[in-house]
N, C-alpha and C positions, 0 to 999 in steps of 0.2 A: 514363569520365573522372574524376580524382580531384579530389574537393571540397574546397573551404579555404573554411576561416572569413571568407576576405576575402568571399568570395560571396554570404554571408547578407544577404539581402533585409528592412531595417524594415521594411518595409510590406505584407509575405507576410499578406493576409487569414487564410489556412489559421492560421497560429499566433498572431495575434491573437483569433481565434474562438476557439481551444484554450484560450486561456488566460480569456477573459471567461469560457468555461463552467467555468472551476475544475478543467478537466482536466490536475491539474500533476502527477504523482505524476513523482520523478524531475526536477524541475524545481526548479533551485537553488534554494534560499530560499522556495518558494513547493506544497511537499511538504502539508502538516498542515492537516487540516480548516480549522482557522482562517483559513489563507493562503488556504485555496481559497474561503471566503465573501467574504472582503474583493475576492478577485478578482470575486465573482458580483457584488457591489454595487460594486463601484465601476467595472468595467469598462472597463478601461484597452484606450486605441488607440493610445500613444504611447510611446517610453521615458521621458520625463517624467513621466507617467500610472502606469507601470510602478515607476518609481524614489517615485512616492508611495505603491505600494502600499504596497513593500519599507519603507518610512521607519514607515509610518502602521500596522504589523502590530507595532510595540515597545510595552514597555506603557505608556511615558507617552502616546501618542496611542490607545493600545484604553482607557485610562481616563476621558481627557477628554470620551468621544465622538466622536472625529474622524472616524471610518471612518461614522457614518452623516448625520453634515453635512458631511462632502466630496460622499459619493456623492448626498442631498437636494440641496444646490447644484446638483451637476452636473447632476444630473435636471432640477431647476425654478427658473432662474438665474433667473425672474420673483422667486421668493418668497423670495431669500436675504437675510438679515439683518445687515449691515455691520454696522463698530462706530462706524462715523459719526466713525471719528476719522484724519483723511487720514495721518497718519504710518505707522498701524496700517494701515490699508487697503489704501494703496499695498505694502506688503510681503507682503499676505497676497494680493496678486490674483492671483497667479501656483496659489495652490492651493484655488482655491476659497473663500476669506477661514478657512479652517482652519490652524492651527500643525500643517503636518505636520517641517519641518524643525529642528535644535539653530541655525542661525545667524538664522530667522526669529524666537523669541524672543529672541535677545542683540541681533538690530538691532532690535529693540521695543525693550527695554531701553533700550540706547544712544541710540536716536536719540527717544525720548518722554520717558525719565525722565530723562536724564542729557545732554544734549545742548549745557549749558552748559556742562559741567563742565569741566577740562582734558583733555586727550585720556589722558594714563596715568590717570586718576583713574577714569577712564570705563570703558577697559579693566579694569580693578580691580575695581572693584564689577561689571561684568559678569562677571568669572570668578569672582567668590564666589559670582556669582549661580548660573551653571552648576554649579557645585564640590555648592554646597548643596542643589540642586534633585538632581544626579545621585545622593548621596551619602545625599538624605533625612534631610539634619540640621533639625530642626525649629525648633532654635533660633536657627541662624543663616539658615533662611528666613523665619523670624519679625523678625529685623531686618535683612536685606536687601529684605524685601517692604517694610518700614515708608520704609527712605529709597526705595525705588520708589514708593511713593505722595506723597510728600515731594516727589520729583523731578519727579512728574506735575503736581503743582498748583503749583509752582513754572514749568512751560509751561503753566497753565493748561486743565488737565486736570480736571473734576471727582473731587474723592473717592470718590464712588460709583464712576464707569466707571472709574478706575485700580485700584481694589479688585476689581472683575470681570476689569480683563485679565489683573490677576498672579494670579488665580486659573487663568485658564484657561493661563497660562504654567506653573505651578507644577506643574499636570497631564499638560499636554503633555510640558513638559520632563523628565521623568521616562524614564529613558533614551534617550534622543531620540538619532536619526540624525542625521547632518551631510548637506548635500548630497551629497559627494562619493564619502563613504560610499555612499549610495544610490546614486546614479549609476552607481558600480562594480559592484553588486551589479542593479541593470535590468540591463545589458549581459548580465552574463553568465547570469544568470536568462534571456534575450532568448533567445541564442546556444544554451544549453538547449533550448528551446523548441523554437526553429527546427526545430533535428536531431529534434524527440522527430513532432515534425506533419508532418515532407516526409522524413524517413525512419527511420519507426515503428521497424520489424523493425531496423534496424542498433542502433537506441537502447537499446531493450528486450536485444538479443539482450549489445549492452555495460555496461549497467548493470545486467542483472540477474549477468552474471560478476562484475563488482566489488561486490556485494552483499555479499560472504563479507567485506568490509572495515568493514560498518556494524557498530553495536551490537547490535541484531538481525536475524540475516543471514534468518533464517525468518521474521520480521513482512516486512522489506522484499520476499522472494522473495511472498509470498503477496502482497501491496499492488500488485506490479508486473505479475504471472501474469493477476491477476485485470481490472487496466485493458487489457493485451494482447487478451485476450479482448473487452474490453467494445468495442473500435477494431477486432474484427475479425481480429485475428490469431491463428490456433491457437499453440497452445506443446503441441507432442510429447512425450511421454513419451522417458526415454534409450533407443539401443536401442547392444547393442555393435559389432555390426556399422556403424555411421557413425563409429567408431570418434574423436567429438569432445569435449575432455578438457572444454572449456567451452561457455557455449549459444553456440548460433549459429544462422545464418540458413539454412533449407531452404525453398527454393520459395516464398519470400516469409513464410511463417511459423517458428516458432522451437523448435528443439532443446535440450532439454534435458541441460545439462551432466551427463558421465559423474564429475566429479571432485566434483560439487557435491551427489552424495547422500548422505545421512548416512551410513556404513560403506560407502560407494561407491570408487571407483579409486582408490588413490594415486596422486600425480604421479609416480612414481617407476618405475610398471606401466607407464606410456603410451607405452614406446617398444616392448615388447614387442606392447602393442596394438595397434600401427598395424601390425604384422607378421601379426596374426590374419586365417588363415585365415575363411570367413564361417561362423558359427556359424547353420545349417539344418533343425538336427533336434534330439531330444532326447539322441542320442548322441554327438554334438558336443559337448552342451553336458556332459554326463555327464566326457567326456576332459578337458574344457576345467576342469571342478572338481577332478576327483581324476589326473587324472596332469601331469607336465611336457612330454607330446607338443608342446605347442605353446608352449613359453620361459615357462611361468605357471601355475600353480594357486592356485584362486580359496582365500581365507580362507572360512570358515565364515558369518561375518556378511555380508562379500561378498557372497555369491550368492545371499542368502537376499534382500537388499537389490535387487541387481538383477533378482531374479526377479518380486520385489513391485510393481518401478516398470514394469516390462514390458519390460526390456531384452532379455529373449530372446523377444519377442514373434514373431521370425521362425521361431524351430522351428515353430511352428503348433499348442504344444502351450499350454493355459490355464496363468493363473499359480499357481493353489491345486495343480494336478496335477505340474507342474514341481517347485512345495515338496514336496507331498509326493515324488516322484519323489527328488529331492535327498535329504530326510530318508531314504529308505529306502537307500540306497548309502552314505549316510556311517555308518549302523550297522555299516557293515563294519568288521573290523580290515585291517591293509595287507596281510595272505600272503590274506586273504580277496579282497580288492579285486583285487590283483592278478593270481589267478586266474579269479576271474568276469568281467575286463576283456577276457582273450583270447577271452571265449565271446560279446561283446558284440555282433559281428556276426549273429551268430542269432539277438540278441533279436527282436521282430517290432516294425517303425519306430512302428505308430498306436497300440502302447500295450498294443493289445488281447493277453490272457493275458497279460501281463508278469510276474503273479504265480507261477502256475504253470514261463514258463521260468528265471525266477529262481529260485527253490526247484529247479529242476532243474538247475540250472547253478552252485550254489553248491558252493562244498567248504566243509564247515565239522565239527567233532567234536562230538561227542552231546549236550556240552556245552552249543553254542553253538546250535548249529540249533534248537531250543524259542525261543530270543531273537529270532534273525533274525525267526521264521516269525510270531512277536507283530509286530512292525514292519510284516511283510508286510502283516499284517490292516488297519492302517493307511493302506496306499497305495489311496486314491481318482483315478479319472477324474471329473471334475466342471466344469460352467461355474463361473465366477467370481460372487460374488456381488458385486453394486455396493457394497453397506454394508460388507465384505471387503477390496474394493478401495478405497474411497474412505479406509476407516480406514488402511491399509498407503500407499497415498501419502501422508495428511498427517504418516504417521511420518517416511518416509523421503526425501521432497520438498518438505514443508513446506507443502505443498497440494495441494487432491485435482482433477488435471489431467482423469483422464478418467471421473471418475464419482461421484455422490453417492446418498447413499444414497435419496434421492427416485425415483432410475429402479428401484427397485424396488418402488414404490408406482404402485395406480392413481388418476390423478386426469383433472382436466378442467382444469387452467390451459391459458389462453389465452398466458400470456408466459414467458421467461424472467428473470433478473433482469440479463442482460445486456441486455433489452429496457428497464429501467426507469432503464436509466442514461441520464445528460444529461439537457436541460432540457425538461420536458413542459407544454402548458397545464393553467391550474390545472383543475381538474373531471374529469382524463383519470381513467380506473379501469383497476387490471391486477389480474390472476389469477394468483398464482404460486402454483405447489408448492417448498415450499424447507424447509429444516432451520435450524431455534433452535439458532443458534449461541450468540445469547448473554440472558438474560435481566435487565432490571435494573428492579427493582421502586422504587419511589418514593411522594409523596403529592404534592397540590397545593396546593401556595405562596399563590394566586389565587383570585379567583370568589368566591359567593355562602358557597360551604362549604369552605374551604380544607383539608387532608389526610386527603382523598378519594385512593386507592388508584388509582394507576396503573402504567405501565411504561414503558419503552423497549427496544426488544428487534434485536438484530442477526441476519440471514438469510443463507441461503446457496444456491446451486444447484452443478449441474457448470461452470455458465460465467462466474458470479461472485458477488460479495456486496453487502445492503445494509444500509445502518448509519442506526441511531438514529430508527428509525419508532416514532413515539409510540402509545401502548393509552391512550384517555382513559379516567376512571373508569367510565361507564357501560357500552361496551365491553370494560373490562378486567374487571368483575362477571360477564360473562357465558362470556368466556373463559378466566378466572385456573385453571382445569383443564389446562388446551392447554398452558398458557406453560411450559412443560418445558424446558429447554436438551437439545439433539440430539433433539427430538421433531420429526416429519415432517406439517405443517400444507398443507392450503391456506389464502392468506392472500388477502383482498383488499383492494386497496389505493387510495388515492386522493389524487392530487396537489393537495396545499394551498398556502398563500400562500407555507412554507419548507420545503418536500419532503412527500414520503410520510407518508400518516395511514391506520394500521390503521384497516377499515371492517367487515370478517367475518374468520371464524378459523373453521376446520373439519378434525377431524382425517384425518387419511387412513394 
């Protein structure tokens, strides 16, 4: 049955959860680490809730503090702190008594500071107030604030509390969202959502094809690959035989676009390819590079690319053997190729002697044969090495789908770091083998000894990544050896009050 947007359910638990756990990636306006905190803390149940996130993530409310006396109110509406001034109050009750909206400070304004005034007068000095706040002209918020304090004690306003509220107006208002604005931007943030938590695979399999539209289409591909994973879903390697120009949906999990690898299909191949015979052996794949038997012959980088990502994963032959296999036939010249093509049936299918019936099946002049027979030497039967493969996907895919260089290490981790995704109690410990993807050394700001020598460092596995685990000083003294970027650790780790805290480091 086909679904319409009218359908969407506010009240769907499933994509409320998603969203309080900061699980947005792909989630209008609500994509970037930051967005995903403010959602942890403020954890919205509502489109209104929703529509304060979206308001209170600009930087005039991330300066004033908004996001953590919204979400403290909201938590402990015993201990929230009015401003004891009914005009103020009454406007602010709707958001927790914080300026998350632009019309929230213009009706403080209006109706505290200026409420005698004539009505244009009012409007007036309310939009210079907006103008100047937006604009960050200091001098003319320096004498817009003065008749706001003027206007305050003129209602009878102390000077002190009208000096603290256009303080916190002046903060707030600082690009500030309008209601309506916001509003528009929950909805479809909402409708996002909806689709991304009650049908993962259709979401993923359609935003990661429109990815080739961001700014960076390989950060977004890897950002999006790697939450698929984390909810559970595989994402398959290309293979040519499914013959799909973009990713899409197989057996509930997600195929990787044939159009979407770096020196992969052109769109302009794909109608020849839906015509392809199924490519089964290594001799398929041989005709299917070097002759036009089948309406197409692969470019040079082509096949080299496909062969990397596991596209002909169904001959049954490994992908370093395949390259090499490739590299040794394209040393051919074309009266060479040509000739050794009719002999192609004798090769022997599993590989075995290949060298020997190629040297026996070549025609080539005295020349040439010394060259060929170098090349020969060249051609390896071999398994695939993980660190091999994990490097040739993040070339040519943008992320390494089906292995990292960790599975070629012994360890003892108990988890993956697809396990350590979502929200854990605090004290849980996990064990991961993962790869230093990235290191960032630093000192400390705080404490008794402040720039004390620390880190933050970002990890990786076959099934995803985790970002921004802190090395405290003392820890980081004993590790600062380990912290290599692409070095292969066991880390252990430990969930604190705001994620993961390196606890052990050990190399493997």
């Amino acid at each position: 049955m086909k679904f319409t947007l009218n359908q969407i359910d506010y009240a769907d638990e499933k994509t409320w959860n998603m969203l309080c756990q900061g699980c947005t990636v792909g989630v209008f306006q609500f994509e970037t680490r930051l967005a995903q905190s403010v959602l942890k803390k403020i954890k919205p149940r509502t489109i209104w809730e929703l529509s304060v996130c979206a308001a209170i993530l600009r930087p005039g409310a991330l300066k004033s503090g908004a996001v953590e006396t919204y979400a403290e109110n909201k938590d402990h509406p015993e201990k929230i702190k009015k401003y004891n001034v009914k005009v103020v109050d009454d406007i602010l009750n709707t958001t927790q008594f914080t300026i998350v909206f632009q019309e929230q400070f213009m009706l403080i304004a209006a109706d505290l500071a200026w409420p005698h005034l004539p009505e244009q007068q009012k409007k007036l000095n309310v939009d210079i107030l907006r103008k100047a706040i937006g604009k960050k002209n200091q001098q003319k918020i320096l004498e817009i604030g003065n008749l706001f304090i003027e206007g305050c004690n003129t209602n009878g306003v102390e000077k002190e509390i009208s000096a603290s509220i256009f303080e916190v107006i002046k903060n707030a208002g600082r690009y500030a969202f309008n209601l309506s604005h916001s509003m528009a931007y929950a909805h479809l943030a909402y409708k996002t959502a909806y689709m991304k938590a009650n049908f993962p695979d259709k979401f993923f399999a359609t935003y990661l094809t429109y990815a080739k539209f961001k700014l960076d289409k390989w950060e977004e591909i890897v950002k999006l690959t790697e939450e698929a994973k984390i909810i559970g879903l595989d994402v398959l390697p290309p293979n040519i035989n499914h013959k799909n120009k973009n990713f899409r949906v197989e057996d509930g999990n997600l195929r990787y676009g044939l159009s979407h690898i770096k020196y992969g299909l052109s769109a302009g191949t794909f109608d020849v390819v839906q015509n392809l015979p199924p490519i089964n052996s290594w001799k398929e794949f041989i005709l299917l590079c070097f002759t036009d038997n089948f309406g197409m012959k692969l470019r040079s980088n082509t096949a080299l690319a496909l062969i990397s990502t596991n596209a002909f994963s169904d001959t049954g032959v490994s992908r370093s053997t395949l390259a090499s296999l490739y590299k040794l036939f394209d040393c051919l010249t074309d009266k060479e190729m040509e000739h050794l093509l009719t002999k192609l049936e004798e090769a022997p299918s599993d590989l075995t002697g290949l060298k020997e019936w190629f040297l026996g099946a070549i025609k080539a002049n005295k020349k040439r044969l010394p060259i060929i027979t170098s090349h020969c030497e060249y051609f390896v039967v071999s398994n695939d090495d993980p660190r091999w493969i994990e490097s040739e996907e993040k070339y040519y895919l943008g992320t390494a789908l089906t292995s990292s260089s960790v599975d070629a290490k012994e360890h003892t981790a108990d988890s993956t770091c697809a396990d350590c995704a979502g929200d854990w109690p605090i004290k849980t410990i996990k064990t991961v083998a993962v790869v230093l993807d990235q290191v960032i050394q630093t000192t400390t700001k705080r404490g008794s000894n402040p720039g004390q020598k620390m880190a933050r460092i970002f990890v990786r596995d076959a099934t995803a990544s985790i970002g921004n685990i802190p090395i405290f000083p003392e820890e980081f003294m004993i590790y600062e050896d380990l912290l290599i970027e692409r070095n292969t650790v066991q880390i252990e780790i430990e969930m604190g009050k705001t994620g993961w805290i390196l606890k052990n480091c050990q190399q493997i």
